[in-house]
Every structure is written in C-alpha cells, then in structure tokens.
TITORDO-209469 format. One record per atom (N, C-alpha, C, O): x, y negated, z. Coordinates in steps of 0.05 Angstrom, whole numbers, plus 5000, padded with zeros to 4 digits. Each point is the difference from the previous one (the first is absolute). Layout:
N
XYZ...
This chain:
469
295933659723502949944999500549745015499649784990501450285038500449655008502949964991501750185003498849614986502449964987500249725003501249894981497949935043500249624999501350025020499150075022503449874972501949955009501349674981499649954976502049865048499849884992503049924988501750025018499249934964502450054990501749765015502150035013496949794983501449715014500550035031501549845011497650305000500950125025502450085003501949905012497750374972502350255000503449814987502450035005496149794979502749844981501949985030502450075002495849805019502249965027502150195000502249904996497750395009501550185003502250064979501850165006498249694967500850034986503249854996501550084983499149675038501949905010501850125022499649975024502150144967502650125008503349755006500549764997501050455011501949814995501850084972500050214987501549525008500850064970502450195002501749975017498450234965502050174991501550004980499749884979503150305032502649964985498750034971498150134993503849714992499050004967502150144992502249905004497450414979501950154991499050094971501850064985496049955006498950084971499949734980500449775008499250304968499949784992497450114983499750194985497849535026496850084987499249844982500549764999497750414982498449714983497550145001499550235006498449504986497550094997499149894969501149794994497450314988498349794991497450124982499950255001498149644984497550095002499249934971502249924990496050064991498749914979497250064996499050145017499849804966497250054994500150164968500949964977497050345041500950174974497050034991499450204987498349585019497950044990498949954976500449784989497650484993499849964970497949765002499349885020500150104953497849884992497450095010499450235001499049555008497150075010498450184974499849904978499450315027498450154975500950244999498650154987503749975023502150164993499050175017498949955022501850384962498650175032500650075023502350045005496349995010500850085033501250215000500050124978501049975038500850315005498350175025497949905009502850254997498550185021498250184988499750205014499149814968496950114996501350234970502149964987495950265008500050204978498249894982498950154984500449525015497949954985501449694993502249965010496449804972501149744996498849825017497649955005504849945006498849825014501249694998502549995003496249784992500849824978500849805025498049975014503949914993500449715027498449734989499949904977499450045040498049795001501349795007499049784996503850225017501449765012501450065023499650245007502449595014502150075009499849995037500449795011499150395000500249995020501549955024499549865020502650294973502949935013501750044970499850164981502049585025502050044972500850315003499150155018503049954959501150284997503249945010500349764997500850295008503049985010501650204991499050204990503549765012502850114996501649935018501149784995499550315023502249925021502150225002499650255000503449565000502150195008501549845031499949785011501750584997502049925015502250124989499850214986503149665019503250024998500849955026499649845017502250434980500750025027503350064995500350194986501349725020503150115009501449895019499649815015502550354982502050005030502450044997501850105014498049754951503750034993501150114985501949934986496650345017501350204977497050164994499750074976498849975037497250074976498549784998500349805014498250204970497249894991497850084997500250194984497449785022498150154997497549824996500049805013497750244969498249804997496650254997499650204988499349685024497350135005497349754987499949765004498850374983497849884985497250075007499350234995499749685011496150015009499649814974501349814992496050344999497349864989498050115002499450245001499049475001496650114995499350114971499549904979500750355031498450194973499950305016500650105022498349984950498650265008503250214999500850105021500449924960502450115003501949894971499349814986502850315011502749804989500750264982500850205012498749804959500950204989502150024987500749834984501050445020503250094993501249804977502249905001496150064982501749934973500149665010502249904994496449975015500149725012502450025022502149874997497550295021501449905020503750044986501949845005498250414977502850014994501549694989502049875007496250104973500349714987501049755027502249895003495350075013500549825017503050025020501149805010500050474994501450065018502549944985501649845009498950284971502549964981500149724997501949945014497049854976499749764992501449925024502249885000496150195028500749845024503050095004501449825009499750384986502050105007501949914984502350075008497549774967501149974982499749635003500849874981498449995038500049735010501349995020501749825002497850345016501549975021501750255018500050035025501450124957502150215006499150215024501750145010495349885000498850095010500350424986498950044979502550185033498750224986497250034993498249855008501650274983497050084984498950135025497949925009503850285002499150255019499249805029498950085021502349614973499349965029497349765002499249895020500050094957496749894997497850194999499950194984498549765033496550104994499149875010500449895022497150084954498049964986497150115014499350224993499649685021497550135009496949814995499949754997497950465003497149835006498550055022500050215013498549534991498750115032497850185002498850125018500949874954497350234990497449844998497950094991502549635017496949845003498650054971500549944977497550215037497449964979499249784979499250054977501349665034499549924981502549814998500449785011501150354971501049964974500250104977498550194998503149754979498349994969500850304991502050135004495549934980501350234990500649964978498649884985504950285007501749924989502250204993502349954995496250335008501750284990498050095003497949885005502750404990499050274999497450054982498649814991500850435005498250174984498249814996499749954976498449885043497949955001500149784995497849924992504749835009499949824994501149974966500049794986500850455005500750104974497749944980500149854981497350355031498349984991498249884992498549994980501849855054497849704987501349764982498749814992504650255002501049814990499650024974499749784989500250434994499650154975497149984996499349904978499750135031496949885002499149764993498349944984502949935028499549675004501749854972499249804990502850315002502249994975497150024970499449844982499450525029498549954966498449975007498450124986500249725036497449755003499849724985498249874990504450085012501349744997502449924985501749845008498250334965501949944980503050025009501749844993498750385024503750075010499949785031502150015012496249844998500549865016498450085027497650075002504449895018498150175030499449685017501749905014496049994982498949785013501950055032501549815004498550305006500350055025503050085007500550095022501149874961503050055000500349714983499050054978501849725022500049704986503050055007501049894980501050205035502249985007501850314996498950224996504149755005500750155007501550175015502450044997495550095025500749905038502350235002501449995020499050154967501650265000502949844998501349975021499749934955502049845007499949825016502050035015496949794991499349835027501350125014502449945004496550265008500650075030503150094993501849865008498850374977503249924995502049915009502050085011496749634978501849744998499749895026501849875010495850175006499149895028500950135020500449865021500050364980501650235011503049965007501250055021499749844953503049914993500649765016502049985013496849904985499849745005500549915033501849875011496050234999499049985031502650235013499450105022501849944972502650245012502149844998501549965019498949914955502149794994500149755024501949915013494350004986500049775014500750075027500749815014499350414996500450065021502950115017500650025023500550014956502750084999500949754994502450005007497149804986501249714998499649845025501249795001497650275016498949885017500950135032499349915021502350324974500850025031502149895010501849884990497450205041501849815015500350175037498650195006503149715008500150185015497249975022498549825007501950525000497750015010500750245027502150115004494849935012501150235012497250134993498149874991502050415015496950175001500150215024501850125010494949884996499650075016497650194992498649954980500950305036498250184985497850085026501650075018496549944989499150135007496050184996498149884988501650375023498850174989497449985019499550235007498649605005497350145013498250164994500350134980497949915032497950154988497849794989499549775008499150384968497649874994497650054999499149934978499650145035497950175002496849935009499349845018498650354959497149935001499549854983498149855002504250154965499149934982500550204980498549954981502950255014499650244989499550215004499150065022501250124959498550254998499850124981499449894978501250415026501050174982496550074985498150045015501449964956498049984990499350284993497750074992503950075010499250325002499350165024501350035020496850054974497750155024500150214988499550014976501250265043498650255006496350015005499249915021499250164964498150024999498750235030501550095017496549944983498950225018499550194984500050225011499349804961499050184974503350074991500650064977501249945042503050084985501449864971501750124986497449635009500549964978501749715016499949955024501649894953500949805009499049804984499850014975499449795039498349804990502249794999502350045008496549684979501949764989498049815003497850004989503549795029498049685007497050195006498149984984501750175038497150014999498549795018501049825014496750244982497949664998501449915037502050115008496749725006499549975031498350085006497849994988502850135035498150155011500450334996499850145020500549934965499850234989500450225017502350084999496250055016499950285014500950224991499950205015501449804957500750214999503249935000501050134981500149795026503149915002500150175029498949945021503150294971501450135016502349825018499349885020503850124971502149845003501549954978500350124979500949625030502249884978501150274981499350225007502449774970501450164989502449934997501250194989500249615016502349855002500249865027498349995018504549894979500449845028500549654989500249984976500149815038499849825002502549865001500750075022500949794971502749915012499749685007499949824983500150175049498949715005503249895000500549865020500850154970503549835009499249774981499050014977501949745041499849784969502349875011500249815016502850424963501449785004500649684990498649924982503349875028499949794994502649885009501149985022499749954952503649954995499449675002497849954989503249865018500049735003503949915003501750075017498449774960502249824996499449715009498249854993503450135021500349615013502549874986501950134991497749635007502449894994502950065023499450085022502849884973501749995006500849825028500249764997500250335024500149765030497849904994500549794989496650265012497249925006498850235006501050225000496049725007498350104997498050084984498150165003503249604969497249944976501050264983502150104992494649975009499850224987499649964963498549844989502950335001499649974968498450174977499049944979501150285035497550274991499850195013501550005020497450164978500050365003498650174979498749934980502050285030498650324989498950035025500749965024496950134960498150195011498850264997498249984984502050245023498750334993498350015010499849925024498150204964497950185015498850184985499949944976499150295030498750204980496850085005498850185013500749584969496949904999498949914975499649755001499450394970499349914985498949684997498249925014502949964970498949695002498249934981499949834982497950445028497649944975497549945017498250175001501649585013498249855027499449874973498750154986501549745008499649744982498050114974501050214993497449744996497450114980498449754989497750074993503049555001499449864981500750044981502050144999496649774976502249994976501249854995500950024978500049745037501749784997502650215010499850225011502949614981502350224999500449915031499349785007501650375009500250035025502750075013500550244997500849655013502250145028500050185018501950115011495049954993499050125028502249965021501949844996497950335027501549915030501549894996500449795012502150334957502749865007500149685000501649845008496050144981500149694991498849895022500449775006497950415008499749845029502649995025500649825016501050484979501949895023501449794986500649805014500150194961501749764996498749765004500949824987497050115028498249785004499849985021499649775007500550425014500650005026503049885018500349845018501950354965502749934997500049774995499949855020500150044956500349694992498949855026501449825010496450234998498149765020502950075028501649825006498550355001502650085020502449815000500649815015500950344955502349985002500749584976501749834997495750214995501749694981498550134967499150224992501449474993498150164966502450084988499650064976503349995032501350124978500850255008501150134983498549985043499850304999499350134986497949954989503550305003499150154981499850275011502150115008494750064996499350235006500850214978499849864980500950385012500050234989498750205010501250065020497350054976498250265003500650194991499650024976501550175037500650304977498150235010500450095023497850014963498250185009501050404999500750174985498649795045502350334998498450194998497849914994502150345009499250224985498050035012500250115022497449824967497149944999497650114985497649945002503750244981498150184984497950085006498149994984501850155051497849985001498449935027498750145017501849604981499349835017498949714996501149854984496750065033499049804990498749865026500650045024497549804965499349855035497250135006499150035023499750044957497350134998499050165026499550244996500349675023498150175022498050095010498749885018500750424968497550114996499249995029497649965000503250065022498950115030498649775010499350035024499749644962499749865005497049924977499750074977499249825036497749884978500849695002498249854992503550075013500949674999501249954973501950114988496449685004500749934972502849964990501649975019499650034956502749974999500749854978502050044986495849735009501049894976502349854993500449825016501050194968502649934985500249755011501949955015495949814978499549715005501449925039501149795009498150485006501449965025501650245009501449985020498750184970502150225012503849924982502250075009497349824972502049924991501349765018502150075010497149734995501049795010501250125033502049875008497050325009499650085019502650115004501549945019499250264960501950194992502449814999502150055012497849814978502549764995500949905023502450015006495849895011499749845032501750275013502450005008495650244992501750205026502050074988501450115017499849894960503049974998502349815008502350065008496649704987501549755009500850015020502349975007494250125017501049975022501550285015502049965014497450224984501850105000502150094993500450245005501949614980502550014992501749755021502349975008494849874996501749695012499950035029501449875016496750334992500050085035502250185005500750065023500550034952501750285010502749874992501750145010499749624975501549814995502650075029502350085000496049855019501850025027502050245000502449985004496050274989501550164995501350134986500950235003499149584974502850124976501950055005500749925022501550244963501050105003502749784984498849884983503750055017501549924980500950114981501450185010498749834966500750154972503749965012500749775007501050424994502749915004501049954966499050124981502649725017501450024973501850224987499850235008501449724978502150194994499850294988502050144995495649935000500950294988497149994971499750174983498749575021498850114975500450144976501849914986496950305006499950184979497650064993498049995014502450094955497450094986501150264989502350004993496050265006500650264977496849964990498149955014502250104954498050114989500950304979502050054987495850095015499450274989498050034978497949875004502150294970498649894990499350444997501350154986496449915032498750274991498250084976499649844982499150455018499250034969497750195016500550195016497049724975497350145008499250084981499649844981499850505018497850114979497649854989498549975019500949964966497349894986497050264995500350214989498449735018497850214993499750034981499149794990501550474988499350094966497349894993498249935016501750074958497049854996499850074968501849964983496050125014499850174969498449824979498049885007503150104969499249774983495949984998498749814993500250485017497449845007498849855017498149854997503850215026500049875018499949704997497749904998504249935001500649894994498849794975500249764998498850404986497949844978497049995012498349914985500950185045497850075010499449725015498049855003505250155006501049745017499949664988499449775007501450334977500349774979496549904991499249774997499250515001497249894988499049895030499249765002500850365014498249865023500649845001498249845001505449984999500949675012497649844974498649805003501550354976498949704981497150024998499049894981499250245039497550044994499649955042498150085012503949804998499350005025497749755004499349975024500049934964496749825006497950145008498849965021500750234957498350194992499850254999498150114990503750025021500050285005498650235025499350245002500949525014497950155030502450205011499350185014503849794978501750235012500549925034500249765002499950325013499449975033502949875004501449934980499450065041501949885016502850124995501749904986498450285022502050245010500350104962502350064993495549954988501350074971501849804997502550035003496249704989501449774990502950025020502049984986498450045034503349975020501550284977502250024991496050135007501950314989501149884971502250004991495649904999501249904971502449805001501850034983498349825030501849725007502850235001501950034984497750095037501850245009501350144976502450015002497050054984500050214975500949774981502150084989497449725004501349874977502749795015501149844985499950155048503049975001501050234996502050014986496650285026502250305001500249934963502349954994496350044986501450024971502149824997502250064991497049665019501549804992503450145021502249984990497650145034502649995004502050254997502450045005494950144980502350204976500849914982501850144990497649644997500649904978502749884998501949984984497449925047502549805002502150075022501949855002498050375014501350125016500450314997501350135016497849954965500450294999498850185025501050215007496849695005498850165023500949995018499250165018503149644987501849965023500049655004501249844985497250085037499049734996502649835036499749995024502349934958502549885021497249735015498149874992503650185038499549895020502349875016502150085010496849734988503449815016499150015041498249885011503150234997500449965033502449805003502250024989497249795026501449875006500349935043498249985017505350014985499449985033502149785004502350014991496449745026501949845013501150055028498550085017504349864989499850045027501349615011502249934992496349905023500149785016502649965018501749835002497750455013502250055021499650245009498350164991503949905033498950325005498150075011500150245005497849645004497950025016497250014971498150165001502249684980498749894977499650074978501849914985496550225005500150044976496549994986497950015012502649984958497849974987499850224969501750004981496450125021500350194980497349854974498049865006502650204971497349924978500550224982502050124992495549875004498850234984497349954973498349824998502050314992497449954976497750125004499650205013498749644972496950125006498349965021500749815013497250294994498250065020500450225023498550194998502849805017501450215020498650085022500349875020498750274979498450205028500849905027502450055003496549835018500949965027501250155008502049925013497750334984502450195013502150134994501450175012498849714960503050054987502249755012502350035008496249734991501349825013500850055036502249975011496150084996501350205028501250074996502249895004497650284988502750254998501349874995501850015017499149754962503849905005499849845019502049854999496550095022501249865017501050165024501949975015495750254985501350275019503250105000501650065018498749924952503050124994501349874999502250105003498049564993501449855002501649955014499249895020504150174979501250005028500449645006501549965019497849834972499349815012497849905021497650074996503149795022498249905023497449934982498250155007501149684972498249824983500750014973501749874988496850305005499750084974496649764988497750005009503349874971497749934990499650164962501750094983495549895017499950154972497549944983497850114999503249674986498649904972499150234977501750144989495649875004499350154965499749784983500849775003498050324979499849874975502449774989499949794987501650355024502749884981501550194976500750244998499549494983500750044977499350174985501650164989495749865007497750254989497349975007499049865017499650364962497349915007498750105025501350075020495749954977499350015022497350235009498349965017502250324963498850185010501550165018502450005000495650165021500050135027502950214991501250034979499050075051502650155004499250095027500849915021497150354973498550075034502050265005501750104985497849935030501450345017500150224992497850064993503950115004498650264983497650135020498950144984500049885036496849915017498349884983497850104993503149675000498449934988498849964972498249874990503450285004500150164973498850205000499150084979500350095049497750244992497749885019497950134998502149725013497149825014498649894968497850084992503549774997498649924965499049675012501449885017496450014972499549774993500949784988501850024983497349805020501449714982503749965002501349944979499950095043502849914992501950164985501849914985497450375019501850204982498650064971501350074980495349875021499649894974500549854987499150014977503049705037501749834980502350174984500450034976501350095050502750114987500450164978499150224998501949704989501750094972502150265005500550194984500649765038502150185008499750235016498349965017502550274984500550215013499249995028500449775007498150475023501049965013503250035018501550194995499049655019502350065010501849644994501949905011496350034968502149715000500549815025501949845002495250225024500949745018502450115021501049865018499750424977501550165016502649914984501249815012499750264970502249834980501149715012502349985008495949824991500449745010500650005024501549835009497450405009501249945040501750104992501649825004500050374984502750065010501449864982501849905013498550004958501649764986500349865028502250025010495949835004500349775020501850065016501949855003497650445013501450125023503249934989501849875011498050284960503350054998501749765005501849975017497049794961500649715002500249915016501749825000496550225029500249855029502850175015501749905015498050304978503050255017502849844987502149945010496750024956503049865001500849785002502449954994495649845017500749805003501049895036501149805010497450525003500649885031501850075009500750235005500849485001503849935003500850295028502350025008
C-alpha cells in the first residue's frame, strides 16, 4: 500500500479565494472517553483497555440558512444505540429549538471503543455484577448517561457557536485502500476475509465505492477553514490495540489539524461499508494496524486537500431535511431457540462454540429482544438532507452493504449524493437479499428479514425525489 504522501504539501492547494458567507456554521467537539479498564468493543469475546490511544470524541456540526437547521454528530465508537440517541436528540432539541427529525447521531464504527450495549456486553456485565457483590469493576461510571448528556451538549455547543460561513463540497476518488471482503471462492462457495495469498479466491462478491466525499466550511470573507465532513465506505476496524483507539478518523483529524490550524474540527461519517474493509488478500504485504492506520488518515487528508481546488460552492437558500421512519420484519425465533442463545452467551469462555455459532446467538437474542419490544416490526429512521440543489446527504442505520449505498446514489436525482450508516442505531449488518442466499458472517449478524437493505434504498430514493427543488 504506498500511501506517503505528504500532507503539508497538499495543505498548499488547500488555499482558495475567500467565499461569499451565506450559511451560518458551528463546530464543536468533547472527550467521550471511558475509564481506562472498561471494555473494548469490536471482538465476540472480552477485551479489557489497557489505556488511551487516541482520545474518544464527539463532534458536531450546525448548519443553517435562516429557516432550517440541521446538526450532524460523529463519534468514536463502535455504534450509537436507539434508546441513547432518542434521549440525546430530544434533550438537544429541547436546548436549542433544533427538530428532533433534523439531528443525527452517528459512530465511526472504530474498533476500539468501549463496549457499552448489546447482548455481549450484557453478559459480561451480569457476570462481573455476581463476581463482585452487584458491582462491574469495569463499568466505575455511568457512560450510558454520559454520552446522553455529551451528545446534548456538543450540539448545543455547537449551535452556540455559529457564525457565518460558506461551504464547499467536493467528491474524489480514493483508491487502493479498500476492498470488498467477500470473495467468490473457486469451490462455489463465498468466502469472508480469506487469508493473503489465497489461490482459491475466484472474484470480489461485492463492489467497492471509492467516492470520499468532503464538505468543508470556511469562515465568512476568508479562507480559514473551521471543519468538515467526511464519507467513505470503509470499515474503520484498521486499528486492533487494546488501548481505546480513533483509528484513521483520528488520524485524518491529525492530518487536517497539522493543515488547516489546532482548532479545526474533522467529522468522519462512515458510509455503507458492510462489506468492505482495507484487508487485501491479492497481496502478501503486511497490513498491520500500527501502520496501515496512520497511512489511511494521511491518503485521506491528502486527498481531500489536492482536490480543494475543485470544490464545488454549497449555494444557500434551500436547505432542507425529511426524515422517514420504516418498519422491517424481524426474523421469528422460538423460545428454544433463544434459551440455546442465552446458554452459549454465558458459557462463551468455555464452550469451544466456533465463530459463525457465537454471531447466530448474538443474532437470536436482538431478533427476541426486538419482538419484545417492537412487535416483529423493528422502526428504522431514514433520514435525507438537501444543502442545495446540486447537494444532498442521506443517513441511515446500521451496517449497510456497499451496494445498497450505490444504489441511492445511482437514483439520486442529485449531482452529489453523500451517504452515512450507523446513525442513530446499532450496528449489525444489512447485506443484499444476494447476500442473504450467498450466507456467511454479515447476514449471520442480521436479526431482520431479507429484503430490509432494499427498504432503506428506496425510503432514501423517496426522501431525495422529495426534496429535489
């Protein structure tokens, strides 16, 4: 992977002349990192942080133009679950007259941050409770409201803090750092991350989406830049210490910063990346985390700040947001099931159950949990901004297949469609109905029916049709 490029170079290109100031922008950021001890996320197993690698962040942007508002949230974590983010969004909406429908809430998916939901972090928490007299050593805090309140907070601060601005968007390519992790086998089967090297890898089974767009706000009659968004649909699971980690995003924002000044503020939104990653089997060149991470950060920087010249101007005047809130079948699940599920999570030390069981069980105790609580009908919020008429940005929940994300940009009757997952929800897969009869690890996360990532492209489609003026 040659990826040394030198960022302080490319920063040259990154001086324009200053533009009309018609939006009015804020930025601002916090530290959403737990306590050292607390568990990592990424893994079907415990994995305990040792200490802090790159702080954890919370960054928002606010954006209006008079008559909407709109505020977008990145953090480092693995994903942002429903009952948190409603809390955080109402609160914010309820500080600063912001709609509900016009905040999201997203994670960059980085590996290492804490785990802090779901089944597995359930289990080791209950565990660790009758180890230790009701008390979970490794939970000393309570990060669930935290983030909440941090959530709330950093939207407010950021909505307090704008001022006029102009934005500018533009989309290059990024390419020779991803890759679709599903292989067609030569034995007809479809394989997942197989080794390097591997001779029996037929072709890809998915496609790749190299667009990284990159929205950049300047101050007002200048050139000084104050933040951006960033997309790309590239799992941000490079990163594998157990110290809590940023991975890339925390390197482009380190790149950025050295560019643009230390109070820039980068946002990362990771787009539909399900099944995609940097992992390139056709190569025997090493890919460790320690340097493919930092690398990944760099060829983003620099290319967002080489392609600078050719942005595009965000025009003012017609910002809008629609959100949709759809209803996906849940997969039935029979009370043995489900108690089968339940025995493997609390005997997962010691059980010898393989890879692909342990994902089915994880699987099987949300499908109960969201009959319980959804009636088999598990709501999904689509949400679509439109910038201008050229502009728009769609978010979505979950882990989203690269080529569901295509497809709304295919249909998109906008020039630049950008498109964020893992907002405002958690963060199992949402593959193709393809890939729903191909099988392996990502549709062995889903809880849901096939046919749900087909649901989400057209929610998007509809929302983008009605928003283009």
């Amino acid at each position: 992977m040659k990826l040394n490029l030198t960022v302080a170079f490319f920063a040259l290109f990154a001086i324009g002349s200053p533009l009309a100031a018609e939006f009015r922008v804020g930025f601002a950021a916090a530290d959403i990192t737990p306590p050292v001890g607390w568990r990592r996320a990424g893994s079907y197993t415990e994995v305990i942080s040792t200490g802090v690698h790159d702080p954890l962040m919370t960054k928002a942007m606010v954006v209006e133009d008079g008559t909407t508002t709109f505020a977008f949230v990145g953090n480092d974590l693995c994903s942002v679950p429903r009952d948190l983010t409603d809390l955080a969004r109402a609160l914010a909406s309820e500080r600063t007259g912001i709609p509900v429908a016009n905040i999201v809430i997203t994670a960059t998916h980085t590996h290492g941050g804490p785990e802090y939901l779901g089944p597995l972090r359930e289990f080791l928490h209950d565990r660790a409770k009758r180890a230790n007299n009701g008390r979970d050593p490794h939970e000393p805090i309570n990060y669930r409201a935290q983030l909440v309140e941090r959530w709330a907070a950093v939207i407010v601060s950021a909505w307090s803090k704008r001022q006029s601005a102009s934005l500018e968007v533009v989309i290059p390519r990024l390419e020779g750092v991803a890759f679709n992790r599903r292989y067609w086998m030569k034995d007809g089967a479809v394989g997942w991350n197989p080794r390097k090297g591997d001779t029996n890898i037929f072709r890809p089974a998915g496609p790749v989406d190299t667009d990284f767009p990159f929205l950049l706000a300047r101050r007002a009659g200048s050139t000084d830049p104050l933040g951006s968004l960033a997309v790309f649909a590239m799992h941000t699971a490079v990163y594998g210490g157990p110290p809590f980690g940023a991975d890339f995003p925390g390197h482009l924002q380190t790149n950025l910063t050295a560019a643009f000044g230390p109070k820039f503020i980068s946002i990362f939104g990771e787009g539909c990346a399900g099944d995609v990653n940097h992992l390139n089997p056709f190569t025997l060149e090493s890919q460790h985390w320690t340097n493919v991470s930092p690398a990944i950060g760099r060829a983003m920087a620099a290319v967002a700040l080489t392609n600078l010249p050719h942005a595009s101007r965000v025009k003012p005047g017609s910002l809008a947001v629609r959100s949709a809130i759809i209803r996906s079948p849940v997969t039935p699940i029979t009370e043995a099931e489900y108690d089968a599920a339940r025995k493997l999570m609390t005997t997962l030390d010691g059980n010898g159950a393989s890879f692909l069981v342990i994902v089915d069980a994880w699987r099987k105790i949300f499908r109960r949990q969201f009959w319980e609580q959804h009636g088999g009908e598990l709501p999904q919020e689509v949400q679509a901004v439109r910038f201008d008429a050229d502009t728009a940005l769609v978010t979505l929940p979950h882990e989203v297949f690269t080529e569901l994300g295509m497809a709304i940009k295919a249909a998109s009757p906008f020039r630049r469609t950008m498109v964020v997952s893992l907002a405002n929800d958690l963060d199992f897969y949402i593959p193709t109905r393809r890939a729903f009869e191909e099988g392996h690890y990502e549709p062995t996360t889903c809880p849901l029916e096939p046919g749900c990532g087909e649901r989400l492209v057209a929610a998007a489609v509809k929302l983008l049709n009605e928003l283009k003026p």
